[in-house]
N, C-alpha and C positions, 0 to 999 in steps of 0.2 A: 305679426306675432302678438298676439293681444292674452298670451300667459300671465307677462308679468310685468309692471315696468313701475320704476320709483313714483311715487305721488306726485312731489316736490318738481322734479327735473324731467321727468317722462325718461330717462335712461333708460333704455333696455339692459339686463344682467349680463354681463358679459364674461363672467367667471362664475366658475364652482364657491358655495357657501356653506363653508363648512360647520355643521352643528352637530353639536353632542347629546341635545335633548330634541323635542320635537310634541311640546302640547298644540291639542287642536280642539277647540271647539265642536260640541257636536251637531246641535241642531245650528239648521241651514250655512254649516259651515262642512262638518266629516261628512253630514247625513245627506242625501238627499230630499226634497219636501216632502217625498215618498215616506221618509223617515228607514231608510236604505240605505246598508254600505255596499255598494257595488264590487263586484268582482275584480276590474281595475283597480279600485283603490285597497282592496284585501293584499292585492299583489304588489304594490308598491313599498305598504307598510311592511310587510314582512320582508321583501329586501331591504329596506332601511334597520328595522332590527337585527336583520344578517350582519349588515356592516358595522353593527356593534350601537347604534343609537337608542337613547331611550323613548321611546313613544308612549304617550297617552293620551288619555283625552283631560280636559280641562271643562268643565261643564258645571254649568244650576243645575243640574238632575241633582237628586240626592240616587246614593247607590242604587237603591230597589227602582232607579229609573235608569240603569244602564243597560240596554244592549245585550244580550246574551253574549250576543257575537262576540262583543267591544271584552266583556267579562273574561271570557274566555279567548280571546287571541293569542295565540303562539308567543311568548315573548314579552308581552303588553302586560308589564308587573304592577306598575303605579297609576294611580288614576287621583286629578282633582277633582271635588265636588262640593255642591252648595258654594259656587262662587267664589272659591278658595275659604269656606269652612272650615273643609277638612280634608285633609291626605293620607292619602291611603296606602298600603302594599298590600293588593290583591292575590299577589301568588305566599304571602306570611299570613293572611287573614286579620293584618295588623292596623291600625290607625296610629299613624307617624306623628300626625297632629291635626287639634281640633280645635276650633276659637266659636264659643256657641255664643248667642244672644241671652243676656241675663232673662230671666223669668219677667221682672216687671217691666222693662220696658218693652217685652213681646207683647206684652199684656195691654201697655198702652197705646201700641201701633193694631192690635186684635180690636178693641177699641173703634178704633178710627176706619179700618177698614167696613167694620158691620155696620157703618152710619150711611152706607153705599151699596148699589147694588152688587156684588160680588161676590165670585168663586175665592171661598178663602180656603188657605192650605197654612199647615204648621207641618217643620220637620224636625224629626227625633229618631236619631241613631240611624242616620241614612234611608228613612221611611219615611213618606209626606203622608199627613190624611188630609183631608179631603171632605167637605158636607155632602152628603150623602145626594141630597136634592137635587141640589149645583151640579153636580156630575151627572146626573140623570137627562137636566137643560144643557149638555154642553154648550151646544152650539148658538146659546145665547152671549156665552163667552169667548167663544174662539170660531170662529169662521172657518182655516182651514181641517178639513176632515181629518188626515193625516196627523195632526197635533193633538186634534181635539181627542184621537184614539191613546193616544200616547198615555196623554193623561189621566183618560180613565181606566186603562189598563195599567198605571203602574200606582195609581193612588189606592189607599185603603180609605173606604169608605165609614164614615161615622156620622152619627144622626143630628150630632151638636158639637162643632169644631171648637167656641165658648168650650160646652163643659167639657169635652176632651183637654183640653187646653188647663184648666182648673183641677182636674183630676189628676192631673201628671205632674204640676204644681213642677215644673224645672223651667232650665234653658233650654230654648230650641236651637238646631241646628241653623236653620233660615226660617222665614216668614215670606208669605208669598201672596198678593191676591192677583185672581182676574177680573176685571170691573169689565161692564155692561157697554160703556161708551167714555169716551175720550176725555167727555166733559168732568164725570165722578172721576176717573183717574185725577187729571189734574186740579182738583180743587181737592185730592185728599194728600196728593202731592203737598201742595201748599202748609196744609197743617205736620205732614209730617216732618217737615221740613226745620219747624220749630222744636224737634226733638233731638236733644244732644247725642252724638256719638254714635251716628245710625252711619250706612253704606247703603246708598240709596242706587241701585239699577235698574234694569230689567232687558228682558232679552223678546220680546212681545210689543206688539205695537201697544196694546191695554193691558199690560200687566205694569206688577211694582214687585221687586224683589230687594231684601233688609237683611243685611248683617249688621255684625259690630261695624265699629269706624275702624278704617284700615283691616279689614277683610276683603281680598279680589284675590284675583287669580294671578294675577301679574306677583302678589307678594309669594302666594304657594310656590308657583312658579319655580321663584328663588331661594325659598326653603328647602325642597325638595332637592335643587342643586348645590347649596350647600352640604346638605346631607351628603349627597353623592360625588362630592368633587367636582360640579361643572360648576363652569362661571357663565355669568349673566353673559357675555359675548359671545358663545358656544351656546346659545339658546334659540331656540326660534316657536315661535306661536302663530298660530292662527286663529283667524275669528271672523265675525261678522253681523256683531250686535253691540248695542253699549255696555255691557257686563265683560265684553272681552275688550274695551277699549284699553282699561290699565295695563293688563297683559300684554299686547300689544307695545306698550313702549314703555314694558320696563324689561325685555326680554331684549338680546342683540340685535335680534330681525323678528320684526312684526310684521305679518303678512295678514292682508282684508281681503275678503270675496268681494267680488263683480258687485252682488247681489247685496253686502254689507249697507250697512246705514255712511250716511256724510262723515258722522263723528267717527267710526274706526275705521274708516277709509284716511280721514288727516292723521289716525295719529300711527297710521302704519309706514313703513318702508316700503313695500312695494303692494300690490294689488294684482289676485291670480284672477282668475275665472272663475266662474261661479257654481256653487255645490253642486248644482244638478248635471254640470260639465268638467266632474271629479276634479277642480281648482286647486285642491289639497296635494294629490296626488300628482296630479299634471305638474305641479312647481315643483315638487321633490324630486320627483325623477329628472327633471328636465335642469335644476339648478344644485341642487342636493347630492345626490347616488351617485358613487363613481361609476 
């Protein structure tokens, strides 16, 4: 049984885990690489919200990159986004709470990205733009097709990401690039690194994704359960990138895909199977659902 079993001890689960929330990561964790919720996993969730659980998803998309589907599920009221930016109540049309990047220091990380080859993205009010060009080269940026779609169908295009940026003169939600090769990633890495107060991830093998400091999803997480009466031990998450490693261990049970990176495979409790073999689902039902 290769579901689920502790990191640490290799235990296999041997009891029901009972949780009262249930964030999940979307790409290569809910999604398929397809960028797909499967029929299986539709049906899973919606008996977990029967049984009274709150489900959502936890996600770097900014809103205008969720899912119709995910938008609109039976039940599926809250959603994290931009990395634990901002929280949302999707069926109140409300924002719960929002922690944006001041103006100048987007400005000085916008900066640093244009010294490199890359797909730069700024987000404002749950919409990323997007340079126009870059989007046109996807796939000088992102390899799989399936992503590289994502992206361009949920970003707005503009001809000068600079003077968009300068025109709107605010805070962004997130900042985001995709570089060219491994190598501009981490040597822009390096410089960013000397800037105070950033939340440095990303969910991409060549991307960099920026919030404030102390913006993840692990803190929304526990906002959102504060709000609603659950405590952090009645939580559970899933993931399978560095952006969902916080989450991951600050929730009672953190659970990493097959398919997840080293880093949020150590810092989970148990490890399912991996998105393309609805891991999400397969572990709710199987340790979860009465």
């Amino acid at each position: 049984d290769r579901c689920c079993f502790l990191e640490k001890e290799r235990n296999y689960v041997s009891m029901k885990i009972r949780a009262k929330m249930i964030g999940m990561d979307l790409d290569g964790t809910l999604l398929t690489t397809q960028k797909t919720l499967l029929p299986y996993t539709r049906k899973i969730l919606r008996r977990a919200i029967d049984q009274g659980m709150i489900v959502l998803p936890a996600t770097g998309r900014p809103f205008s990159g969720l899912p119709e589907e995910i938008v609109h599920f039976p039940g599926m009221r809250y959603a994290v986004t931009a990395n634990g930016g901002r929280i949302l109540d999707i069926g109140q049309k409300k924002v719960l709470y929002e922690k944006l990047l001041p103006a100048d220091t987007a400005f000085e990380i916008l900066k640093i990205f244009e010294q490199y080859d890359t797909l730069r993205e700024i987000y404002y009010d749950g919409i990323g733009f997007a340079q126009e060009d870059a989007l046109h080269n996807i796939s000088h940026y992102i390899e799989s097709p399936p992503m590289a779609e994502y992206i361009v169908t949920t970003r707005k295009p503009v001809s000068d990401v600079h003077a968009k940026f300068v025109e709107t003169n605010r805070p962004v939600d997130k900042i985001q690039a995709l570089f060219a090769t491994q190598e501009d990633k981490y040597a822009a890495l390096e410089e960013l690194q000397k800037i105070p107060d950033l939340e440095i991830t990303g969910a991409l093998e060549k991307n960099i994704e920026i919030n404030p400091k102390g913006v993840h999803k692990g803190k929304a997480m526990i906002m959102l359960g504060e709000f609603l009466g659950i405590s952090r031990e009645e939580m559970m998450a899933f993931g399978d990138g560095s952006n969902d490693t916080r989450m991951l261990r600050e929730v009672g049970i953190g659970v990493a895909m097959e398919n997840g990176t080293d880093e949020v495979k150590a810092a989970a409790d148990y490890i399912t199977m991996s998105n393309d073999e609805e891991g999400v689902a397969r572990f709710i039902e199987k340790y979860v659902l009465d």
